[in-house]
HTML snippet that shows the backbone in 3Dmol.js (N, CA, C, O; Angstrom):
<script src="https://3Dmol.org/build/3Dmol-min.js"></script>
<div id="view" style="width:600px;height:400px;position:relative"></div>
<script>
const pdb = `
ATOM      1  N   UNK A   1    -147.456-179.294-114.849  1.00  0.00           N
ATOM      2  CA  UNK A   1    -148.715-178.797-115.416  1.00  0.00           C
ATOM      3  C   UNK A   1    -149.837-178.961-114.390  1.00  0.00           C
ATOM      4  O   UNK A   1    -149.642-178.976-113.175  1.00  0.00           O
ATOM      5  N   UNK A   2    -150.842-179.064-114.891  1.00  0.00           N
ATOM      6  CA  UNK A   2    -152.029-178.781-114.340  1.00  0.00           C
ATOM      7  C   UNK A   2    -152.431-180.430-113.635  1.00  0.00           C
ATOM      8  O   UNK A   2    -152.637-181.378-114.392  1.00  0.00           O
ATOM      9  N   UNK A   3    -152.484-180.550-112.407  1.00  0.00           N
ATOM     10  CA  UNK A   3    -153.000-182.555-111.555  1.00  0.00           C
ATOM     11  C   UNK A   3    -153.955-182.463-111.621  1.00  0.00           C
ATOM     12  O   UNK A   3    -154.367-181.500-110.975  1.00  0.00           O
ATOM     13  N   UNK A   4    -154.959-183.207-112.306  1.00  0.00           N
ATOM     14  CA  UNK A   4    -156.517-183.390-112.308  1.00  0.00           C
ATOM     15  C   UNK A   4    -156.996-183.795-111.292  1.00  0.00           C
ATOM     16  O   UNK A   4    -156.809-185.007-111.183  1.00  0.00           O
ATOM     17  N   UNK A   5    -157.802-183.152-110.071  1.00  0.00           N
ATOM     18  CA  UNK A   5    -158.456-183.980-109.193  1.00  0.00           C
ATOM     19  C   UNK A   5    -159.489-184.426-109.136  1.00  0.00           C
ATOM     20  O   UNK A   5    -160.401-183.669-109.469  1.00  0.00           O
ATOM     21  N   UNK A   6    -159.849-185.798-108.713  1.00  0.00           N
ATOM     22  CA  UNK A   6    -160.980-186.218-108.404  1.00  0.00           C
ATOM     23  C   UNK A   6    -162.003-185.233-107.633  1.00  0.00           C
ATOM     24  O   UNK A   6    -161.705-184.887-106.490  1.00  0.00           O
ATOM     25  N   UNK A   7    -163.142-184.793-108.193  1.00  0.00           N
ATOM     26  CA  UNK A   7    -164.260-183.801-107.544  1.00  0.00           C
ATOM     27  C   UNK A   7    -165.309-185.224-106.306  1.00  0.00           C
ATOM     28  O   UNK A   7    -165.969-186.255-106.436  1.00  0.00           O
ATOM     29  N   UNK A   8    -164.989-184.631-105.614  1.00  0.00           N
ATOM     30  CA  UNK A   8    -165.282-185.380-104.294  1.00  0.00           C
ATOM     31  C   UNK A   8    -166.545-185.249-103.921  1.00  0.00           C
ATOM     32  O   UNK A   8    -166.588-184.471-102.968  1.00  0.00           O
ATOM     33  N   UNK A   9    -167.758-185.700-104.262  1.00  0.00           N
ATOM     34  CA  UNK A   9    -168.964-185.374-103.902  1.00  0.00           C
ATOM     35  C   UNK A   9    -169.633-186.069-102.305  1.00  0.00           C
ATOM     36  O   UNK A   9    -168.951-186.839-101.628  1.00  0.00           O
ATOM     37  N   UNK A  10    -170.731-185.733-101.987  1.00  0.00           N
ATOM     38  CA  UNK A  10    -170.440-186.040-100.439  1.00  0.00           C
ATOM     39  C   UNK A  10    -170.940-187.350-100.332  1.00  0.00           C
ATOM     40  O   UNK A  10    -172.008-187.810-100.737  1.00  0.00           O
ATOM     41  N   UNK A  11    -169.932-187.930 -99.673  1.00  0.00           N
ATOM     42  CA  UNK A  11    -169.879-189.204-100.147  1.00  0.00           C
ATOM     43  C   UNK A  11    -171.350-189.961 -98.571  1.00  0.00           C
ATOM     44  O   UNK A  11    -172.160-190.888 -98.549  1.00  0.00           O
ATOM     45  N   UNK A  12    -170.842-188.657 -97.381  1.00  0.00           N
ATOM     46  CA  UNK A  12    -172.168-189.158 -96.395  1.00  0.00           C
ATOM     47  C   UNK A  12    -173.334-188.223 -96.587  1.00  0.00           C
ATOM     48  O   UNK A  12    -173.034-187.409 -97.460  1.00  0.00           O
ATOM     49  N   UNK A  13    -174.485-188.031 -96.138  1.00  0.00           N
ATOM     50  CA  UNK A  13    -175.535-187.615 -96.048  1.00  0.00           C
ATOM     51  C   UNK A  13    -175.369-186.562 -94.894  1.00  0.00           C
ATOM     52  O   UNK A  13    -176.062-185.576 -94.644  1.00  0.00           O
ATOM     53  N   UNK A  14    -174.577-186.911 -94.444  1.00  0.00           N
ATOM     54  CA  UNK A  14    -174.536-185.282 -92.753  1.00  0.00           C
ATOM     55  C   UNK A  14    -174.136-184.459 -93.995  1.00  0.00           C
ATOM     56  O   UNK A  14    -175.121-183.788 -94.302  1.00  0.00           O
ATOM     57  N   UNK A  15    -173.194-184.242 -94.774  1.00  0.00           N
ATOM     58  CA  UNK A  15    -172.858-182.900 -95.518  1.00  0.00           C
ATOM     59  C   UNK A  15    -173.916-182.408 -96.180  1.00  0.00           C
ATOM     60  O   UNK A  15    -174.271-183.240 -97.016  1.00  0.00           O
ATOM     61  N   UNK A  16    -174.731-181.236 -96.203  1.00  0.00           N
ATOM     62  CA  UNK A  16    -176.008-180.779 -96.352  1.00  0.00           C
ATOM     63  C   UNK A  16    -175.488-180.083 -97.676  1.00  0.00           C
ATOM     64  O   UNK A  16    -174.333-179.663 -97.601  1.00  0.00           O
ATOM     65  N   UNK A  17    -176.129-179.896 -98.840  1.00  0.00           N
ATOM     66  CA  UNK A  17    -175.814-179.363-100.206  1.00  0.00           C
ATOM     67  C   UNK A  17    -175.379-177.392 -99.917  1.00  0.00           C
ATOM     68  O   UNK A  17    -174.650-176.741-100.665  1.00  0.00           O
ATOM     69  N   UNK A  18    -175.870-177.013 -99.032  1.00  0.00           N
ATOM     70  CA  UNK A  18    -175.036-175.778 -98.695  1.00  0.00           C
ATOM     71  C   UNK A  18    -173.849-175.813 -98.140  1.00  0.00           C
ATOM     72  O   UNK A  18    -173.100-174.851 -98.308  1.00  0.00           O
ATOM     73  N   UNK A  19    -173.554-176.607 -97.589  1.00  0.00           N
ATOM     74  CA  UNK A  19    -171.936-177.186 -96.856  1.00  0.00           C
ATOM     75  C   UNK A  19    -170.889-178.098 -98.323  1.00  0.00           C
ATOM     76  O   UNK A  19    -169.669-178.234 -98.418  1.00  0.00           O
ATOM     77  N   UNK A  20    -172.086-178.592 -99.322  1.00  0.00           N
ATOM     78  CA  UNK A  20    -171.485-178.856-100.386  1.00  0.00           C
ATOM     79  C   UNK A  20    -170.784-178.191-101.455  1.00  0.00           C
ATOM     80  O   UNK A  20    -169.706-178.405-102.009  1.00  0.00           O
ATOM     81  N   UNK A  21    -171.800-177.218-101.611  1.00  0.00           N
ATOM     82  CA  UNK A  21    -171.729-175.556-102.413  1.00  0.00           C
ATOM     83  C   UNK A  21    -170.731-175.030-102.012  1.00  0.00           C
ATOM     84  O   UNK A  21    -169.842-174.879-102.850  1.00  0.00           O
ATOM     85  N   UNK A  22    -170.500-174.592-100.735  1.00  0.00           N
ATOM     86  CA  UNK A  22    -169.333-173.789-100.587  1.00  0.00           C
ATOM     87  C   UNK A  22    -168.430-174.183-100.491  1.00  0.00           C
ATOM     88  O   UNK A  22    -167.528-173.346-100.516  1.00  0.00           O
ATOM     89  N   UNK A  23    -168.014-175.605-100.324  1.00  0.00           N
ATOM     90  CA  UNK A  23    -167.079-176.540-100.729  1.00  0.00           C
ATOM     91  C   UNK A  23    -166.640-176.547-102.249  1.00  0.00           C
ATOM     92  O   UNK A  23    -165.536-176.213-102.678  1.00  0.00           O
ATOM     93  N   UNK A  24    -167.394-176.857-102.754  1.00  0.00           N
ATOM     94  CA  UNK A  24    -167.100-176.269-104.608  1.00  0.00           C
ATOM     95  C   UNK A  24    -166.785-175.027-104.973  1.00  0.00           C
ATOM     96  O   UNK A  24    -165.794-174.799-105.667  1.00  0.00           O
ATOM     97  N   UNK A  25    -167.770-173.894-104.450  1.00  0.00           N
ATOM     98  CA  UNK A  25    -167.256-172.893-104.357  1.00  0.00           C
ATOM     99  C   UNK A  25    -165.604-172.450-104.287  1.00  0.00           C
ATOM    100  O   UNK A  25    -164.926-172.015-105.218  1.00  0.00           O
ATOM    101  N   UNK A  26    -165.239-172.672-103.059  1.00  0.00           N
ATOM    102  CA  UNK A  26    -163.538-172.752-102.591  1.00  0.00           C
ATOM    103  C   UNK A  26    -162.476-172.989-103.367  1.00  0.00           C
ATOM    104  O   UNK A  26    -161.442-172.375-103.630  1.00  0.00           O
ATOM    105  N   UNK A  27    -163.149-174.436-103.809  1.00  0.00           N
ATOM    106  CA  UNK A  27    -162.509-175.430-104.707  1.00  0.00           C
ATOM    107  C   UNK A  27    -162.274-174.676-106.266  1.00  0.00           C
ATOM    108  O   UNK A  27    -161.327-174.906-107.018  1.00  0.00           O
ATOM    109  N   UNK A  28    -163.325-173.788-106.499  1.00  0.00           N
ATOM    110  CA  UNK A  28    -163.241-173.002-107.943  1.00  0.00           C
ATOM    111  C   UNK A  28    -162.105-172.054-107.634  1.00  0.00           C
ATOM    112  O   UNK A  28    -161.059-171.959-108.275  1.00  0.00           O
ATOM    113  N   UNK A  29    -162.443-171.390-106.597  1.00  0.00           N
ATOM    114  CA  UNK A  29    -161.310-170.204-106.340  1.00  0.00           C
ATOM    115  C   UNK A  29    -160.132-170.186-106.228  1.00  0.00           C
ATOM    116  O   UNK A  29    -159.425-169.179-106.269  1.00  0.00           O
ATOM    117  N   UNK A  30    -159.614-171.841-106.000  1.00  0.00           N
ATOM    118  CA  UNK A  30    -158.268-171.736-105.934  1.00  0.00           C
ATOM    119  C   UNK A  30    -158.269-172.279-107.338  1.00  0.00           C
ATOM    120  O   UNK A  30    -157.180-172.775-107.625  1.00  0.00           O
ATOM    121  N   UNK A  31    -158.885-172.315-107.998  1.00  0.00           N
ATOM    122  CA  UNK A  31    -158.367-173.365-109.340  1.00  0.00           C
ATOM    123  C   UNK A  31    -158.461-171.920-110.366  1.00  0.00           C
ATOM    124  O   UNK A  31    -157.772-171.651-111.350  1.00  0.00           O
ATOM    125  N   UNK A  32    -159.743-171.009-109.636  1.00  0.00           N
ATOM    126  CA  UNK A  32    -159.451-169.923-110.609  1.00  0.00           C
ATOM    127  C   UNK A  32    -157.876-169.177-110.224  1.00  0.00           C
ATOM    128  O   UNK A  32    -157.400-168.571-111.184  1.00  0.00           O
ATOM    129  N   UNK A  33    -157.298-169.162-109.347  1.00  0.00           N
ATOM    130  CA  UNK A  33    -156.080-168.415-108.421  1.00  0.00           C
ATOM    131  C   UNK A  33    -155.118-169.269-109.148  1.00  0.00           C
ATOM    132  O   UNK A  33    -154.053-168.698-109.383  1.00  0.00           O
ATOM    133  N   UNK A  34    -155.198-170.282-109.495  1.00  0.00           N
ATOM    134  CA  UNK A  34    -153.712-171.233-109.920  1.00  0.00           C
ATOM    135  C   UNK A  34    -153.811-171.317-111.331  1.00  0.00           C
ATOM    136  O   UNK A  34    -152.902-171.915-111.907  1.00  0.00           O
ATOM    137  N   UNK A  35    -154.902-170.748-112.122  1.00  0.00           N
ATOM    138  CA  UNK A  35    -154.883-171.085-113.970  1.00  0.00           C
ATOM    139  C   UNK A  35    -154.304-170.156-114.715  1.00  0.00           C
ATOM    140  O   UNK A  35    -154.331-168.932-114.839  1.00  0.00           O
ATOM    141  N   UNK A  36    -153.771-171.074-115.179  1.00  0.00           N
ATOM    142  CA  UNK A  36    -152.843-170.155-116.270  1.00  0.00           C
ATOM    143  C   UNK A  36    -152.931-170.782-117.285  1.00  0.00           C
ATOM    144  O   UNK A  36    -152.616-171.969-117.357  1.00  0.00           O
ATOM    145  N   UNK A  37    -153.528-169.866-118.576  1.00  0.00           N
ATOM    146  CA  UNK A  37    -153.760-169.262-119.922  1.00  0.00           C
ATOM    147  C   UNK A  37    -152.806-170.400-120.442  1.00  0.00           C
ATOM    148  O   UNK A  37    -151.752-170.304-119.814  1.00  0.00           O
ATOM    149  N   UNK A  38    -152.755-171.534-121.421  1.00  0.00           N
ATOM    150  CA  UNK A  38    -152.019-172.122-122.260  1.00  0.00           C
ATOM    151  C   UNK A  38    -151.908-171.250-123.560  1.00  0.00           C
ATOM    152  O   UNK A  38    -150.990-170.595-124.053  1.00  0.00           O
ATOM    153  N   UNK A  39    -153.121-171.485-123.897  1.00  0.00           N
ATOM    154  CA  UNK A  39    -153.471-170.937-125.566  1.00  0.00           C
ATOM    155  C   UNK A  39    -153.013-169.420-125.856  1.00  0.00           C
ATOM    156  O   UNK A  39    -153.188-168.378-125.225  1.00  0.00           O
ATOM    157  N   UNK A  40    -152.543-169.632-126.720  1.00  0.00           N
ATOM    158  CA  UNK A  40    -151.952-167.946-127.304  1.00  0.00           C
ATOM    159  C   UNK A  40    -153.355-167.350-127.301  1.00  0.00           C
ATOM    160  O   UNK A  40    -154.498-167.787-127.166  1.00  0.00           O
ATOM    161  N   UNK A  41    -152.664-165.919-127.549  1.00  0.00           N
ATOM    162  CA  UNK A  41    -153.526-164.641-127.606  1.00  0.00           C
ATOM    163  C   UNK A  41    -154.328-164.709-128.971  1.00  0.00           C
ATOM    164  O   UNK A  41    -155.439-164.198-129.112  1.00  0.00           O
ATOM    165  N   UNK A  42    -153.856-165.182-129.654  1.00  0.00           N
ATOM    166  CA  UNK A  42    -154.488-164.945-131.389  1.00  0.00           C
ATOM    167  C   UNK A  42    -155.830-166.043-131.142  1.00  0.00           C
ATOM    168  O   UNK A  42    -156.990-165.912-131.533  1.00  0.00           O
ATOM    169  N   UNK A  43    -155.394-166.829-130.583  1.00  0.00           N
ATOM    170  CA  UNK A  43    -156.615-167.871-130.267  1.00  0.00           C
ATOM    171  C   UNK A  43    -157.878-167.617-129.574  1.00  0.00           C
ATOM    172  O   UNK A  43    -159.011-167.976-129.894  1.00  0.00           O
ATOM    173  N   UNK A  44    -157.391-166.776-128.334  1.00  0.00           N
ATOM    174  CA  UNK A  44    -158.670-166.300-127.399  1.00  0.00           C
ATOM    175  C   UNK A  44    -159.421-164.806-128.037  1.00  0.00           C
ATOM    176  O   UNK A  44    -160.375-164.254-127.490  1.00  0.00           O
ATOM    177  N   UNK A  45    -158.969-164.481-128.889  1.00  0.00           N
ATOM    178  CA  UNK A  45    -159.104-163.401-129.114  1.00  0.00           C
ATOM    179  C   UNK A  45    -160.232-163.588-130.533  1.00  0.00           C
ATOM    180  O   UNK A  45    -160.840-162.602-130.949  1.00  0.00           O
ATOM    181  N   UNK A  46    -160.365-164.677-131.044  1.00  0.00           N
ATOM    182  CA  UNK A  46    -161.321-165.258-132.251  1.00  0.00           C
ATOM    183  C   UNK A  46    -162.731-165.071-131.573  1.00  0.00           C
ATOM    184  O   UNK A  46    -163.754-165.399-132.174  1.00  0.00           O
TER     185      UNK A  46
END
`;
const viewer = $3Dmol.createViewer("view");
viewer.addModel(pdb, "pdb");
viewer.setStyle({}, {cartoon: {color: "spectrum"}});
viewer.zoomTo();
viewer.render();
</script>
């Protein structure tokens, strides 16, 4: 199933919140690229 990861925030001060952003960013895209739908159709569909 699905490994929960720890969201890694910047833990030094050199990583500037736009170098952070697109770091999260990334991080969404593969999580949007790897999700898969549990819940039936009758459910999402309410």
């Amino acid at each position: 199933m699905h490994t929960k990861k720890i969201r890694s925030k910047p833990l030094d001060k050199s990583e500037s919140i736009f170098e952070y952003e697109a770091r999260l960013k990334k991080e969404a895209i593969e999580i949007a690229k790897n999700f898969v739908h549990t819940k039936p159709v009758k459910y999402l569909l309410k």
